[in-house]
Each structure stands twice: as structure tokens, then as C-alpha cells.
VORO-776762 format. One line per field, with one value per residue (C-alpha): x, y, z; residue number from 0. Coordinates in steps of 0.5 Angstrom, whole numbers. Layout:
N
px c(X:...);
py c(Y:...);
pz c(Z:...);
num c(NUM:...);
***
This chain:
104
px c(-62:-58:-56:-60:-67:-65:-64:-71:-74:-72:-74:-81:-82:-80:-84:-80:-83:-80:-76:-72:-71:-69:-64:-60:-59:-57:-52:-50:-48:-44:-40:-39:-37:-32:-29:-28:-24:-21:-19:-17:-12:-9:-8:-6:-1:2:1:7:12:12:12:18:22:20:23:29:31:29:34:40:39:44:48:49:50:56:59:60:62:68:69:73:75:78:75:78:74:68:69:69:63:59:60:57:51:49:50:46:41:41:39:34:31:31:28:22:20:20:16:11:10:7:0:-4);
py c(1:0:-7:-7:-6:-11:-16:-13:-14:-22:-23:-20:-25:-31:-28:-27:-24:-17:-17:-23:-19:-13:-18:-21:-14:-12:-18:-16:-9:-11:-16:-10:-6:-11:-12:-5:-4:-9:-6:1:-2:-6:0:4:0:-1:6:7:3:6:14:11:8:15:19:16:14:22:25:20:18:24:24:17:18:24:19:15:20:21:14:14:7:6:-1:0:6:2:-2:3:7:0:-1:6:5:-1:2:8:3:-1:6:8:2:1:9:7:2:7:11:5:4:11:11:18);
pz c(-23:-18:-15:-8:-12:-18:-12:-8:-15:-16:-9:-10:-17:-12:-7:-1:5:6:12:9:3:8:12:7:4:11:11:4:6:12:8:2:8:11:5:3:9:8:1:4:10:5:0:5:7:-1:-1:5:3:-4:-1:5:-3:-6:-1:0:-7:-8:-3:-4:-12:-14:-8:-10:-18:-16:-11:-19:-23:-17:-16:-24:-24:-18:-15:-8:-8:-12:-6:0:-4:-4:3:4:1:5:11:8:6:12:17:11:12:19:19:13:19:24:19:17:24:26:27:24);
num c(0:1:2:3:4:5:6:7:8:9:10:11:12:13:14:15:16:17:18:19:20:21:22:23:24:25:26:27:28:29:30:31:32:33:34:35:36:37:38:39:40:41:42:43:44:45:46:47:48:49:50:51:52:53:54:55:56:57:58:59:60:61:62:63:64:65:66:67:68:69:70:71:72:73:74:75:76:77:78:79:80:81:82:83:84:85:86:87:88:89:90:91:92:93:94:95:96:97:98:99:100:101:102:103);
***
């Protein structure tokens, strides 16, 4: 059974008019679908970011764990590699903002 007629049923046992009854479920079904879409904007918006950190991950993951494999030690060039990949990350970040900001 489904919950519109479990809640017409308990308003005929307290003898509710139909029109009160019909208002108070067209009240509930606005503030399901409010909810809703509530839900789905911020779904949506979860489901961005983790596509954005995917796609960049994805492209940059084996150019980084070659960049450690060439590193062999050295900490100068530890350092120089580090410096790199903040500023990969930085304009990996800024375009992801770029990307979240696109509307479809």
C-alpha cells in the first residue's frame, strides 16, 4: 500500500473532509519534492568534485610516480620535484574550479 492511501485511510477513521485531506497531501508532495531536489543539487554537486579529483589524479598519478622513481635519492631533486607538483596541483585546482563552475 502506498503512503498517500495509508494517510487518506487515517484521515477517513478521524473523519477528515476530503478537500482537507487532498490539501495536506498536496502539501506533503511540494515539500517531498523540495526535499528531493534538494538531494539531487547536492548529489550533484558531490559527484563533480569527485569526477574533477578523478580526472586529475588519473592524468597525473603515473607522471608523478615516474618523477620518483627518476628522483633516486637525491633531495635537491626531491625538492625541485615537490615544487613542481604544487604548482601542478595549484592549476589543477584553479581549472576543477573552472570545470565546477560550468553550467550544462
Amino acid at each position: 500500500m502506498y503512503r498517500s492511501q495509508e494517510i487518506i485511510k487515517i484521515f477517513n477513521k478521524v473523519n477528515l473532509p476530503d478537500e482537507i485531506s487532498k490539501y495536506i497531501l498536496s502539501l506533503e508532495r511540494q515539500w517531498l519534492f523540495e526535499n528531493s531536489w534538494l538531494q539531487w543539487i547536492s548529489f550533484s554537486r558531490i559527484i563533480k568534485e569527485v569526477k574533477c579529483s578523478r580526472f586529475f589524479y588519473e592524468d597525473y598519478n603515473d607522471l608523478f610516480l615516474q618523477e620518483i622513481r627518476d628522483i633516486q635519492g637525491s633531495f635537491i631533486t626531491l625538492k625541485e620535484n615537490k615544487e613542481r607538483v604544487r604548482i601542478i596541483k595549484r592549476s589543477n585546482r584553479n581549472f576543477c574550479h573552472s570545470i565546477r563552475s560550468l553550467r550544462y
